[in-house]
TORGULUM-271088 format. One record per residue (C-alpha): x, y, z; residue in one letter; residue number from 1. Coordinates in steps of 0.1 Angstrom, whole numbers. Layout:
<marlum><c1>X</c1><c2>Y</c2><c3>Z</c3><r>A</r><k>NUM</k></marlum>
...
END
This chain:
<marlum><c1>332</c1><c2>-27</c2><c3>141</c3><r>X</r><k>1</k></marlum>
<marlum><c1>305</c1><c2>-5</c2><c3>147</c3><r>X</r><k>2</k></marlum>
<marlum><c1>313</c1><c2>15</c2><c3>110</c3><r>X</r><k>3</k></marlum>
<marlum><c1>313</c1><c2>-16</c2><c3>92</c3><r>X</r><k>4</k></marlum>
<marlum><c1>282</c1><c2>-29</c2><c3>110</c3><r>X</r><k>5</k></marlum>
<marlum><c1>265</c1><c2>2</c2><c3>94</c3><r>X</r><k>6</k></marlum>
<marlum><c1>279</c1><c2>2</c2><c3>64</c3><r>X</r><k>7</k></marlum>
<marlum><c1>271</c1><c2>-35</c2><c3>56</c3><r>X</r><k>8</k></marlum>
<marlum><c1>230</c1><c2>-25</c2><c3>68</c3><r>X</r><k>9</k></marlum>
<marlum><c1>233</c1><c2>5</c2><c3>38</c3><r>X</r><k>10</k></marlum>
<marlum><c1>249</c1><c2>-17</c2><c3>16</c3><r>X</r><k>11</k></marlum>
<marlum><c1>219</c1><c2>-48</c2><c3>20</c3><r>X</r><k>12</k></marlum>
<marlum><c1>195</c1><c2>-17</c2><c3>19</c3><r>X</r><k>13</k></marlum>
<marlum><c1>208</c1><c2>-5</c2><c3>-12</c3><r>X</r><k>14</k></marlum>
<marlum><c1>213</c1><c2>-38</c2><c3>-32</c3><r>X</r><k>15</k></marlum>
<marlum><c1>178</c1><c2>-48</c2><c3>-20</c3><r>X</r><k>16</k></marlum>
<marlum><c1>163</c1><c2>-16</c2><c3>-38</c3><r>X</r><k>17</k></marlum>
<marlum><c1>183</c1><c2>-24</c2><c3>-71</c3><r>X</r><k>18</k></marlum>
<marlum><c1>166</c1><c2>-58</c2><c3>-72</c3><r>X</r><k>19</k></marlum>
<marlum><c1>133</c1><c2>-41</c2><c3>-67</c3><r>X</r><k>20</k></marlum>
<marlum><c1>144</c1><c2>-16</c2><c3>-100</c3><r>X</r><k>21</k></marlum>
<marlum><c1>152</c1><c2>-47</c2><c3>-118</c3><r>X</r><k>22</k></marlum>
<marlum><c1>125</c1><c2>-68</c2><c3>-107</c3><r>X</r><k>23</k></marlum>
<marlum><c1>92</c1><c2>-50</c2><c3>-96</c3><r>X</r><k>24</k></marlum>
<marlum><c1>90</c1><c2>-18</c2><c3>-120</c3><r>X</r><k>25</k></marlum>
<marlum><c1>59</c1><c2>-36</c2><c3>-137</c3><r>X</r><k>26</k></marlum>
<marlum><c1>44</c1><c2>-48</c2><c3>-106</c3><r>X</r><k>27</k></marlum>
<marlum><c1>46</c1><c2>-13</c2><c3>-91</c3><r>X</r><k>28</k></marlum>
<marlum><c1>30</c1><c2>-2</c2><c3>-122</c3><r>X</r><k>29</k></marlum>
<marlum><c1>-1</c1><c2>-26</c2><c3>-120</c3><r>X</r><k>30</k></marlum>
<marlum><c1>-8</c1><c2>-19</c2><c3>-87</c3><r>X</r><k>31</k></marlum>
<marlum><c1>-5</c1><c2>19</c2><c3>-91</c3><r>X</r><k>32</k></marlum>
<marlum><c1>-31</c1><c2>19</c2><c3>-120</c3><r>X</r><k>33</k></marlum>
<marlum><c1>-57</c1><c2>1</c2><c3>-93</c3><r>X</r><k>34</k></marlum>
<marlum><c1>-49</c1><c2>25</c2><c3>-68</c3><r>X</r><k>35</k></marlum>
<marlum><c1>-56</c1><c2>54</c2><c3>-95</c3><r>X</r><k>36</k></marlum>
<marlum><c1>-85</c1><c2>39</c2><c3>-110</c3><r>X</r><k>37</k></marlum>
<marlum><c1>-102</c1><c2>37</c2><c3>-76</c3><r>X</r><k>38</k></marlum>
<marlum><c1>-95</c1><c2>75</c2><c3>-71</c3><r>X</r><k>39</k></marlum>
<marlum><c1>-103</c1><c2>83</c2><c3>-105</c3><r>X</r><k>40</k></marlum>
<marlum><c1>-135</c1><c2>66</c2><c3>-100</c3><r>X</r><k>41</k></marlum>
<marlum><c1>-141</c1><c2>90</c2><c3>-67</c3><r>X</r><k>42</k></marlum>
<marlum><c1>-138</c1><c2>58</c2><c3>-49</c3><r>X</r><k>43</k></marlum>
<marlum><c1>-105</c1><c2>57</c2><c3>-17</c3><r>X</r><k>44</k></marlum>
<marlum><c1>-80</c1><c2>37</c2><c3>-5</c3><r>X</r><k>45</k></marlum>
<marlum><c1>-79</c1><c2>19</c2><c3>25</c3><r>X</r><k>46</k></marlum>
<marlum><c1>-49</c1><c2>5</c2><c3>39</c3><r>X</r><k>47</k></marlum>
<marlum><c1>-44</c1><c2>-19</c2><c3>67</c3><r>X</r><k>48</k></marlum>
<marlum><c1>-10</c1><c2>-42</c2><c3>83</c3><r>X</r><k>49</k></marlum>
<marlum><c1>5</c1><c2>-51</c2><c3>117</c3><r>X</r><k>50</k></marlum>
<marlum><c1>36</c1><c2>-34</c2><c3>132</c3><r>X</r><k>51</k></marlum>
<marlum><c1>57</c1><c2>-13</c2><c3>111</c3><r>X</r><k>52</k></marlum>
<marlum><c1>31</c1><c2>-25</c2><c3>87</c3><r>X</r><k>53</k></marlum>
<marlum><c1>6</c1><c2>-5</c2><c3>106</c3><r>X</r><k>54</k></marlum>
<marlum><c1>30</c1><c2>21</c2><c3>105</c3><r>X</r><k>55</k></marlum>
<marlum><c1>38</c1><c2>24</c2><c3>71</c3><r>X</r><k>56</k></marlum>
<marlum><c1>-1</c1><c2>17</c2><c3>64</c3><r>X</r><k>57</k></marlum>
<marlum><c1>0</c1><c2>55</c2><c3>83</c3><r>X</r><k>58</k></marlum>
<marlum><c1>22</c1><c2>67</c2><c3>65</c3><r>X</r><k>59</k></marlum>
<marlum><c1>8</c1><c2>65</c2><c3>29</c3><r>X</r><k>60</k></marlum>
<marlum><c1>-24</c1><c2>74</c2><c3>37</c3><r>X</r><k>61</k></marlum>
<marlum><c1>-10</c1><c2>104</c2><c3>55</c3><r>X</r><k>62</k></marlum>
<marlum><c1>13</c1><c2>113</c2><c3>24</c3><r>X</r><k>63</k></marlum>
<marlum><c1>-20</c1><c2>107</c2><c3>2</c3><r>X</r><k>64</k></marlum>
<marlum><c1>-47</c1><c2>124</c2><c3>21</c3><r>X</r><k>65</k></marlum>
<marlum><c1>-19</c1><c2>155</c2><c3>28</c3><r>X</r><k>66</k></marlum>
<marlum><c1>3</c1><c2>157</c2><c3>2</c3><r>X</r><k>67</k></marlum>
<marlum><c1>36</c1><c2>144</c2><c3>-10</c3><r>X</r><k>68</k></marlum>
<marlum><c1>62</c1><c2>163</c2><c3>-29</c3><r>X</r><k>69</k></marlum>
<marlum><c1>35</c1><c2>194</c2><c3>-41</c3><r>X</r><k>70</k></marlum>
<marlum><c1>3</c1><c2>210</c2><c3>-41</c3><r>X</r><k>71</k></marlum>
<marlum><c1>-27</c1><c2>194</c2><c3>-54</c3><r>X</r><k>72</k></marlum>
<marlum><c1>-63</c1><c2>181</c2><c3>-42</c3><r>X</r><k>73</k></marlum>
<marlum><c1>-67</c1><c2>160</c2><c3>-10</c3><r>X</r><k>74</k></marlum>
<marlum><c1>-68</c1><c2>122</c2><c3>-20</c3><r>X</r><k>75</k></marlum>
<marlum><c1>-90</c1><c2>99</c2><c3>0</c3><r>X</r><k>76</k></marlum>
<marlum><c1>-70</c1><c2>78</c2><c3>18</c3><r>X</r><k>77</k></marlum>
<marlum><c1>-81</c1><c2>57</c2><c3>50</c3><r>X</r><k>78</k></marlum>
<marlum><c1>-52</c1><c2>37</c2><c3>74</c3><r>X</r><k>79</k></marlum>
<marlum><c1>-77</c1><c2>11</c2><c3>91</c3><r>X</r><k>80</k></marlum>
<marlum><c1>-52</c1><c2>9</c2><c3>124</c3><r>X</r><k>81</k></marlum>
<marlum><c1>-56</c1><c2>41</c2><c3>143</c3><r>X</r><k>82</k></marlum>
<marlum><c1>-89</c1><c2>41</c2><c3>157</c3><r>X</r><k>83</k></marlum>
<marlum><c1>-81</c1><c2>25</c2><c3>190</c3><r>X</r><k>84</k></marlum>
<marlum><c1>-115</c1><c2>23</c2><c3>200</c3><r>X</r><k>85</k></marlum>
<marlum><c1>-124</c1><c2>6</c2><c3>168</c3><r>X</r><k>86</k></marlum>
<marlum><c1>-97</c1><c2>-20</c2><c3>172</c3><r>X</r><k>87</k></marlum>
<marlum><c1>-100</c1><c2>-26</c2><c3>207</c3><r>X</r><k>88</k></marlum>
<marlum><c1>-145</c1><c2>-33</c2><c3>206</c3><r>X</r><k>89</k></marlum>
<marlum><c1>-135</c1><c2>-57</c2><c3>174</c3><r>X</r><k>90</k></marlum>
<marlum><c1>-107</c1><c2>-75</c2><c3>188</c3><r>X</r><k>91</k></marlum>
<marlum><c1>-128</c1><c2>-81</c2><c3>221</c3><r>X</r><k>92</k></marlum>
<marlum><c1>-159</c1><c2>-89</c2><c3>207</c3><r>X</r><k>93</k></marlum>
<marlum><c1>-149</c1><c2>-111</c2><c3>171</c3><r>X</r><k>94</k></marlum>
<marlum><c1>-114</c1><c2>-111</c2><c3>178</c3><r>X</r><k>95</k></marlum>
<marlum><c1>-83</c1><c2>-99</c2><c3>168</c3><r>X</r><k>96</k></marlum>
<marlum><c1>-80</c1><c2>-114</c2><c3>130</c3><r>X</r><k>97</k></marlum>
<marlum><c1>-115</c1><c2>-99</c2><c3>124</c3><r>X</r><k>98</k></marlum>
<marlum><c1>-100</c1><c2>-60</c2><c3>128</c3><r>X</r><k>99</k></marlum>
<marlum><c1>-94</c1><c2>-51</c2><c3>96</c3><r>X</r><k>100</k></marlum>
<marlum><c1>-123</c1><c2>-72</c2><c3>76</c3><r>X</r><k>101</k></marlum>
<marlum><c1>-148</c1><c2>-56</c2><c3>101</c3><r>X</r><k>102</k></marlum>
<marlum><c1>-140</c1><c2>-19</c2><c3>93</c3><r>X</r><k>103</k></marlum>
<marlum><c1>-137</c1><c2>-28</c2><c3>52</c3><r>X</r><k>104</k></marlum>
<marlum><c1>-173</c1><c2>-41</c2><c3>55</c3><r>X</r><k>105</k></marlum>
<marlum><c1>-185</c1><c2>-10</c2><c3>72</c3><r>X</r><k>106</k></marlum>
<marlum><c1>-165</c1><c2>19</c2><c3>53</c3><r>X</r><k>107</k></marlum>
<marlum><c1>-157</c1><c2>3</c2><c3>19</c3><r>X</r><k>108</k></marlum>
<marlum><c1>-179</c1><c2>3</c2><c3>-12</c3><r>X</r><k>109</k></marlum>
<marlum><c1>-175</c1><c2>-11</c2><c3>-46</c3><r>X</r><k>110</k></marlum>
<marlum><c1>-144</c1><c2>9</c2><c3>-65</c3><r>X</r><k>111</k></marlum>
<marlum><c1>-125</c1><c2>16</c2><c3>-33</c3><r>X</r><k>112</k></marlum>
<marlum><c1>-92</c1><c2>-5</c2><c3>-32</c3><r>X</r><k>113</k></marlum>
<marlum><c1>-75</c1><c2>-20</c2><c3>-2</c3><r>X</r><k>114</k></marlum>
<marlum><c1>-39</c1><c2>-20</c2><c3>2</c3><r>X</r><k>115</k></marlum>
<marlum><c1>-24</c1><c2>-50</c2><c3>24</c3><r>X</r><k>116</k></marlum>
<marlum><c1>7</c1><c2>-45</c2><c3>38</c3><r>X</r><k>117</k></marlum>
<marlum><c1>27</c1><c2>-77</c2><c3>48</c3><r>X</r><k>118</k></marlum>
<marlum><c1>63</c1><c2>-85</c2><c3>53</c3><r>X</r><k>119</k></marlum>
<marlum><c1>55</c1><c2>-126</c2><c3>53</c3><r>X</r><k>120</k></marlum>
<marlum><c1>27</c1><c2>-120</c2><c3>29</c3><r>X</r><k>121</k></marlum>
<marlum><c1>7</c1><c2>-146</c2><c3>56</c3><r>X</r><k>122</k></marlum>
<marlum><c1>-11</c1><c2>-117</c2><c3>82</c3><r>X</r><k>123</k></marlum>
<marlum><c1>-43</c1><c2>-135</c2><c3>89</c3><r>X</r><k>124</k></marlum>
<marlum><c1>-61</c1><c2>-106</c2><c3>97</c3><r>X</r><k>125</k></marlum>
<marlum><c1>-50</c1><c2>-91</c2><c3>63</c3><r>X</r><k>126</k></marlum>
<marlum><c1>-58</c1><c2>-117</c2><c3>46</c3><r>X</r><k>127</k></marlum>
<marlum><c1>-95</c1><c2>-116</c2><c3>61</c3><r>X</r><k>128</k></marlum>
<marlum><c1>-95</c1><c2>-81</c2><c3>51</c3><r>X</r><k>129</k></marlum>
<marlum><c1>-88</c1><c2>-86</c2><c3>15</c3><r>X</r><k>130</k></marlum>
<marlum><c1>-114</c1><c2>-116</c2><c3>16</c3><r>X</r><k>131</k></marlum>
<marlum><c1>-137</c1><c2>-93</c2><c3>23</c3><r>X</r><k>132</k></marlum>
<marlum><c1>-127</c1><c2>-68</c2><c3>-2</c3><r>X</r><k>133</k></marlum>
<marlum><c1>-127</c1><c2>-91</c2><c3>-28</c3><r>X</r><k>134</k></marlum>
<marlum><c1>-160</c1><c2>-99</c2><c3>-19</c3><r>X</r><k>135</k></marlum>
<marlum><c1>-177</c1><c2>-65</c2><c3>-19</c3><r>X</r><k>136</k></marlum>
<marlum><c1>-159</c1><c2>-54</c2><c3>-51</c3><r>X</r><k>137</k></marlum>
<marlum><c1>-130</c1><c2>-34</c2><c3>-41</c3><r>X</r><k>138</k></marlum>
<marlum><c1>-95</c1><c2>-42</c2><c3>-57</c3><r>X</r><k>139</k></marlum>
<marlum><c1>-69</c1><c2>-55</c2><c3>-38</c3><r>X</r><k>140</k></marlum>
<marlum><c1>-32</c1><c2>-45</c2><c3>-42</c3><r>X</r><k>141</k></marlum>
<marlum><c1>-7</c1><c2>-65</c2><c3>-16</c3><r>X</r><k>142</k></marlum>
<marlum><c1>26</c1><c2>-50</c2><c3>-10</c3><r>X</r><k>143</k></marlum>
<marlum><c1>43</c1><c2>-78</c2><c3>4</c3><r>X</r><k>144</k></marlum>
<marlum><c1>79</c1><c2>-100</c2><c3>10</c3><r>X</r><k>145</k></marlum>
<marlum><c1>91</c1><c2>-137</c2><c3>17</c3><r>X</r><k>146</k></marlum>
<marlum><c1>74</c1><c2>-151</c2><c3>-16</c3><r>X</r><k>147</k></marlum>
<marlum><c1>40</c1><c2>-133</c2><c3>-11</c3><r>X</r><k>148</k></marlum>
<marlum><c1>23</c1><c2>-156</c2><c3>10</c3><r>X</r><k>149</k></marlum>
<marlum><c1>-14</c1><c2>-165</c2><c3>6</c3><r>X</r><k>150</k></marlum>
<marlum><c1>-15</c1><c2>-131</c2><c3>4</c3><r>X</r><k>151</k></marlum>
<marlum><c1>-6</c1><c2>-130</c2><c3>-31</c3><r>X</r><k>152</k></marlum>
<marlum><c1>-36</c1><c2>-152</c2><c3>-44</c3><r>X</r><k>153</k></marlum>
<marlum><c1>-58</c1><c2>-125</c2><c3>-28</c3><r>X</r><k>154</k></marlum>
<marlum><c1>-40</c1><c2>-96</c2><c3>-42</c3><r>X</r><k>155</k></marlum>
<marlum><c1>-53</c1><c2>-84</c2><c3>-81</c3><r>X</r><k>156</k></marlum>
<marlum><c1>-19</c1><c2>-68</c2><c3>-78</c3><r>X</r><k>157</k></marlum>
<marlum><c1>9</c1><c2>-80</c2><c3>-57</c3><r>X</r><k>158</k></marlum>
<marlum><c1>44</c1><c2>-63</c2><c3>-54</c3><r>X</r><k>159</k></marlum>
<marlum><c1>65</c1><c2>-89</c2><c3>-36</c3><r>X</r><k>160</k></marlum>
<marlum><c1>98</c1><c2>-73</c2><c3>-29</c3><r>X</r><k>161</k></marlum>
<marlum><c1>127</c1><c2>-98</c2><c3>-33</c3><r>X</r><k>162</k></marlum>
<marlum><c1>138</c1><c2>-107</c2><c3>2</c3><r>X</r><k>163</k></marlum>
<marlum><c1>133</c1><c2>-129</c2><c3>36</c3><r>X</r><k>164</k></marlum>
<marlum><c1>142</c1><c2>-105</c2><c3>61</c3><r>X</r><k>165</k></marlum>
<marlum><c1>118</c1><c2>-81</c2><c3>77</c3><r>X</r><k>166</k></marlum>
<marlum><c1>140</c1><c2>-49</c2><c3>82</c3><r>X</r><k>167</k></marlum>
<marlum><c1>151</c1><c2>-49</c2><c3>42</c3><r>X</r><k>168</k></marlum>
<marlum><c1>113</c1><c2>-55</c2><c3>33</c3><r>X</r><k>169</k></marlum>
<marlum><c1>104</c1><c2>-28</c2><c3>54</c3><r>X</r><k>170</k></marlum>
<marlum><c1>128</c1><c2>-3</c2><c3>42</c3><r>X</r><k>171</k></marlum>
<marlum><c1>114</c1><c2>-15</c2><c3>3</c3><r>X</r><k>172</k></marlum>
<marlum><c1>78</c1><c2>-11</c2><c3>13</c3><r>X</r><k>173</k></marlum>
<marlum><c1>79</c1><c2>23</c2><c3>20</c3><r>X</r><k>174</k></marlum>
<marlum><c1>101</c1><c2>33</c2><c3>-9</c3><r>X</r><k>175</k></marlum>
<marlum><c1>73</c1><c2>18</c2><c3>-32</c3><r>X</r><k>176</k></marlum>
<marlum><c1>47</c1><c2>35</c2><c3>-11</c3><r>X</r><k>177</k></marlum>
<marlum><c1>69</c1><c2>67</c2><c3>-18</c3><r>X</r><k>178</k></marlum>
<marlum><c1>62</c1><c2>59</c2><c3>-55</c3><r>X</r><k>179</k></marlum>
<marlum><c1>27</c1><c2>56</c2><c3>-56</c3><r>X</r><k>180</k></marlum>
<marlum><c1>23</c1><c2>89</c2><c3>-37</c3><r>X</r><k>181</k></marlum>
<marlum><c1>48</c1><c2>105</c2><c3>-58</c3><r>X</r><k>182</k></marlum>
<marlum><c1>26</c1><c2>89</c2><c3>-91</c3><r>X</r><k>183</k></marlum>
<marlum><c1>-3</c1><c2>102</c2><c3>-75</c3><r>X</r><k>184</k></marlum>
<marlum><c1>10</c1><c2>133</c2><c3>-70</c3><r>X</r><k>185</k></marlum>
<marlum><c1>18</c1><c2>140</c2><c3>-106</c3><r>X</r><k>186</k></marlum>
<marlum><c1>-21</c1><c2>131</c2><c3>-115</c3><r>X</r><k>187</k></marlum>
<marlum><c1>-39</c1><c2>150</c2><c3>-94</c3><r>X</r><k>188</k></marlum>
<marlum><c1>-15</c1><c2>182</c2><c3>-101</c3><r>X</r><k>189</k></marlum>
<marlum><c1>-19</c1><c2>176</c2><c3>-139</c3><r>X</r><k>190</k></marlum>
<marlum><c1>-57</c1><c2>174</c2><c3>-134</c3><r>X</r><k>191</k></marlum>
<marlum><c1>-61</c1><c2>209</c2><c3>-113</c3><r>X</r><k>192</k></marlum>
<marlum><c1>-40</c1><c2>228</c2><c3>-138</c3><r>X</r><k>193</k></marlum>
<marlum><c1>-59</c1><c2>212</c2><c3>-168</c3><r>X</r><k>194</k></marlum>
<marlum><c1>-32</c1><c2>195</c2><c3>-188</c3><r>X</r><k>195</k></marlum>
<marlum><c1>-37</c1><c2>160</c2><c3>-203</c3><r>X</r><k>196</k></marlum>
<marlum><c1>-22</c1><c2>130</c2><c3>-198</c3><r>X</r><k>197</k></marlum>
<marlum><c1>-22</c1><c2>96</c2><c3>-214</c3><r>X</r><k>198</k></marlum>
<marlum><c1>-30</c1><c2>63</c2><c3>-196</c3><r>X</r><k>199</k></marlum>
<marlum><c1>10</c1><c2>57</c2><c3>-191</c3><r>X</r><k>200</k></marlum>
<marlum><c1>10</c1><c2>89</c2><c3>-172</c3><r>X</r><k>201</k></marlum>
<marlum><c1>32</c1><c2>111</c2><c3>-201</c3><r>X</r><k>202</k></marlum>
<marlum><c1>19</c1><c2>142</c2><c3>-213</c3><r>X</r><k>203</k></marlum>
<marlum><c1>1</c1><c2>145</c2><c3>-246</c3><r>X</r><k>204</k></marlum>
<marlum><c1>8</c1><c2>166</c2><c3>-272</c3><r>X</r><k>205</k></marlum>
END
C-alpha cells in the first residue's frame, strides 16, 4: 500500500511535467526573455509568494544571485520574504497584504521585473505587489496554477502550469524556476567568455 501510494505521487508528478512540455514551452519562453531583458538592462529580479511559494521565491533568487549548474557572474536577484524585520513592521503597521507591494516600492526601479509566485494565481498580497510593479514600470512575470487567477491579468507573462492541486503545482514551479536559472546560466557564461548569441539564445556563426 505504501509502494503504490508512492508510486502513484511519481506517476501524477511526472505526467504533470509532460503537460507542462506540451503546453508551456512558449510561455516559459516569454517570461524568460522578461527576466533576461531586465538583467540585460542591469536592472534585478525580485521575487515574492506565501508558503512553499516563499520558499521557492528563495530558492531562485538563491540559484540566480549564486549560481546554478556553472560559473559565471552574480545575477541580481532579490526574494522579498526573508527580512523578518521587514515583514513583521509592514504587516503590523499596513498589514499583512501590503508586505510585498511595500518593499517593490522601496527597492524596485523601472527595468527590474517581479516574479509572482502563486499556486491559486489569487495571493492578495501578490497581486498588490505586481499592482505596484506595473505601476512603477517593472515587468511582471506570474508563475502560477488553478487557471491563473487575477493574477494572470497582472502578469506581462504568465506560466500557468496545468493543474488544481497544490503539491503537483509546487513540484512544476520549481522545475520552471530550474529553467530559467539554467537559461540564465547559459547567458551570462556565453557573455564572460565573449561568444555571441542570437536573441533565441543559439550561437552564431
Amino acid at each position: 500500500m505504501i509502494r503504490e501510494r508512492i508510486i502513484d505521487h511519481l506517476t501524477a508528478s511526472s505526467r504533470l511535467k509532460m503537460d507542462c512540455a506540451e503546453q508551456l514551452p512558449g510561455a516559459i519562453e516569454e517570461a524568460f526573455n522578461l527576466l533576461w531583458d531586465a538583467l540585460a538592462g542591469g536592472g534585478k529580479i525580485l521575487l515574492c509568494g506565501n508558503g512553499g511559494s516563499a520558499a521557492d521565491a528563495q530558492h531562485i533568487a538563491g540559484e540566480l544571485v549564486g549560481r546554478f549548474s556553472r560559473e559565471r557572474p552574480a545575477t541580481a536577484a532579490l526574494a522579498l520574504t526573508t527580512d523578518t524585520s521587514v515583514l513583521t513592521a509592514v504587516g503590523n503597521d499596513y498589514g499583512f497584504d501590503e508586505i510585498f507591494a511595500r518593499q517593490v516600492e522601496a527597492l524596485g526601479r523601472p527595468g527590474d521585473s517581479l516574479m509572482g509566485i502563486s499556486t491559486s494565481g489569487r495571493s492578495r498580497n501578490v497581486e498588490l505587489a505586481m499592482e505596484t510593479a506595473r505601476r512603477m514600470g517593472l515587468s511582471t512575470v506570474g508563475l502560477l496554477g488553478m487557471g491563473g487567477g487575477d493574477l494572470k491579468r497582472l502578469s506581462d507573462a504568465a506560466v500557468i502550469v496545468p493543474s488544481e492541486s497544490t503539491p503537483r503545482i509546487q513540484e512544476a514551479h520549481i522545475t520552471i524556476g530550474h529553467i530559467w536559472c539554467d537559461l540564465i546560466d547559459e547567458r551570462l557564461a556565453a557573455q564572460a567568455s565573449g561568444e555571441q548569441t542570437t536573441p533565441e539564445g543559439g550561437e552564431e556563426a
